[in-house]
Every structure is written in C-alpha cells, then in structure tokens.
C-alpha positions as CSV (number, residue, x, y, z in Angstrom):
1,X,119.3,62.1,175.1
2,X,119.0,65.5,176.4
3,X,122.9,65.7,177.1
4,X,123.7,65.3,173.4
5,X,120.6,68.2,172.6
6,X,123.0,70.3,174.6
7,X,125.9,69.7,173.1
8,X,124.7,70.3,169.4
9,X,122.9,73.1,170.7
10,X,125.9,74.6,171.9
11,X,128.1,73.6,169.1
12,X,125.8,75.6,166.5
13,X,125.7,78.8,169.1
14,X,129.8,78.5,169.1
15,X,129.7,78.3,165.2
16,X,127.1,81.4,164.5
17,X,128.8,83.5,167.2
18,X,132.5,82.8,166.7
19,X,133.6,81.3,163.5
20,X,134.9,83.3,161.0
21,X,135.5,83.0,157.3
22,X,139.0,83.0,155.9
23,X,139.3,86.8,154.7
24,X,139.2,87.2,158.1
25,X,142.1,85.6,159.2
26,X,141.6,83.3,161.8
27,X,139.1,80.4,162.7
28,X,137.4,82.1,165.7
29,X,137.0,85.4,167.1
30,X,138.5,84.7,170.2
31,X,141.4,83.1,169.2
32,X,142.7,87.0,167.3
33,X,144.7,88.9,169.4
34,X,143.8,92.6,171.8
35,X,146.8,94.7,170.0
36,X,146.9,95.9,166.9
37,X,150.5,95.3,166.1
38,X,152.1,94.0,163.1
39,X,154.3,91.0,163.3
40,X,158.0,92.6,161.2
41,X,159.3,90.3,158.7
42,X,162.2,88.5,158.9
C-alpha cells in the first residue's frame, strides 16, 4: 500500500514540476537542450 502512495505521489510531483504544454516545445523540461542553437534546414 504505501509503495504505490509513493509512486503516485511522485508521479504528480514529476507532472507539476516538469511537464510542459506544447507551445513550449517539448514534453518535459529536462528533456530541452543547454545551447541555444538553431538546428539549419536542409
């Protein structure tokens, strides 16, 4: 019981503190990149 009260209590901190909406670009902050470079086109 109390391991699953973890987990969902960890899964909503991940969500509030690292998911972002789409305008933003990607699913979590984490996951964006350090440099500020633009990919070229091809």
């Amino acid at each position: 019981m109390m391991r699953s009260a973890l987990k969902a209590m960890l899964r909503h901190r991940l969500y509030d503190e690292h998911v972002l909406q789409a305008d933003e670009g990607c699913d979590f902050d984490f996951l964006r990149g350090t440099s500020q470079a633009v990919a070229a086109d091809s």
